[in-house]
C-alpha positions as CSV (number, residue, x, y, z in Angstrom):
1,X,24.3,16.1,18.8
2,X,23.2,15.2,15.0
3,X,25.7,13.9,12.6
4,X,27.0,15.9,10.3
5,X,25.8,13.2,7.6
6,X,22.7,13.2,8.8
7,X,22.4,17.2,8.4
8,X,23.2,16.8,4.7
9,X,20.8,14.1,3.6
10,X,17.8,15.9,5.4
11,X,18.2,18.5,2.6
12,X,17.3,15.7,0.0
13,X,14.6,14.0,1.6
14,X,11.2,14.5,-0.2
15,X,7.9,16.2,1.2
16,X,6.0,13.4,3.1
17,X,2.3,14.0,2.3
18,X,-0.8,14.7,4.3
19,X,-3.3,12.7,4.9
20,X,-6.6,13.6,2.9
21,X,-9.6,11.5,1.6
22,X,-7.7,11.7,-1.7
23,X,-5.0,9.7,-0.2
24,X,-7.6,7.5,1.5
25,X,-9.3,6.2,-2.0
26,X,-5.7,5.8,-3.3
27,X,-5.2,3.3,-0.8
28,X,-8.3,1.4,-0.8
29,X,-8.9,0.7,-4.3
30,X,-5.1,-0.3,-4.6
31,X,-6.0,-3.0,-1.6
32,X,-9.0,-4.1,-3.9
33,X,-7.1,-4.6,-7.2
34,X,-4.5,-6.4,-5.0
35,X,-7.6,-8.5,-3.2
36,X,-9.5,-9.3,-7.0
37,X,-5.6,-10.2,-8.0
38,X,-5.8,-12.8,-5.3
39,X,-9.4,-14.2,-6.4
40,X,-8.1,-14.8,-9.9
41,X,-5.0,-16.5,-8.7
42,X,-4.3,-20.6,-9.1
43,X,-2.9,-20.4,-5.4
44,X,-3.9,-23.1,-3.1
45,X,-6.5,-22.1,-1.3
46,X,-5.1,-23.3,2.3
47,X,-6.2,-22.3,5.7
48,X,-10.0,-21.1,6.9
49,X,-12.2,-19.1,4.0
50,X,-14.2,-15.7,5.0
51,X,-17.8,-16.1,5.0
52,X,-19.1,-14.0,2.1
53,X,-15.8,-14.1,0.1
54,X,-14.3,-17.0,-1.5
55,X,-10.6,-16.0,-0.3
56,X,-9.0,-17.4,2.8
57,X,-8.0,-15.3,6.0
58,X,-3.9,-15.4,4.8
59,X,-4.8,-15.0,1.3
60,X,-6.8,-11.4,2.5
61,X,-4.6,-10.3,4.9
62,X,-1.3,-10.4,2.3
63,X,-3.7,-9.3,-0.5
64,X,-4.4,-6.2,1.9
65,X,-0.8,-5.9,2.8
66,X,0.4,-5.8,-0.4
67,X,-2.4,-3.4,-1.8
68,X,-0.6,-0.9,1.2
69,X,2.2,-1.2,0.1
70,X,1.3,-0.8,-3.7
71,X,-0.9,2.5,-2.6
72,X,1.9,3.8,-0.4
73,X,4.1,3.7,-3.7
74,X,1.7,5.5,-5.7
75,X,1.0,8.2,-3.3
76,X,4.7,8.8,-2.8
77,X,5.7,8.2,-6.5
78,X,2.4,11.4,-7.2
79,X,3.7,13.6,-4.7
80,X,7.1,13.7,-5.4
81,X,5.7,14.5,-8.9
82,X,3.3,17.2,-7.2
83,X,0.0,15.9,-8.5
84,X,-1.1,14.6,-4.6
């Protein structure tokens, strides 16, 4: 059985949007602004470097995490404003 509290918050929960190539190019260029935000950084550089880019493995992967997350936001943030 569903809680009654439960019942009455599904009411106010947004519209969760479809994926579409729209959503797609949201996400990747937030992941590269995020990724060229890490190559101007004064960070350490600490741990092994990807051949062809002068950014480390960590330094990638939490520039790539955080340009999700960032993209996420913005494609929540425009459809709850139905532009997306």
């Amino acid at each position: 059985m569903i809680s009654s509290i439960l019942l009455a918050a599904a009411g106010s929960v947004p519209a969760t949007p479809v994926w579409s190539p729209t959503v797609g190019i949201i996400i990747s260029v937030s992941s590269l602004v995020a990724l060229l935000l890490t190559l101007v950084s004064k960070a350490p550089k600490v741990g092994p470097s990807l051949p062809g880019l002068p950014v480390t493995v960590p330094a990638f992967i939490g520039a790539m995490a955080f340009g999700h997350v960032v993209g996420v936001g913005i494609v929540l943030g425009l459809t709850n404003i139905g532009r997306l």
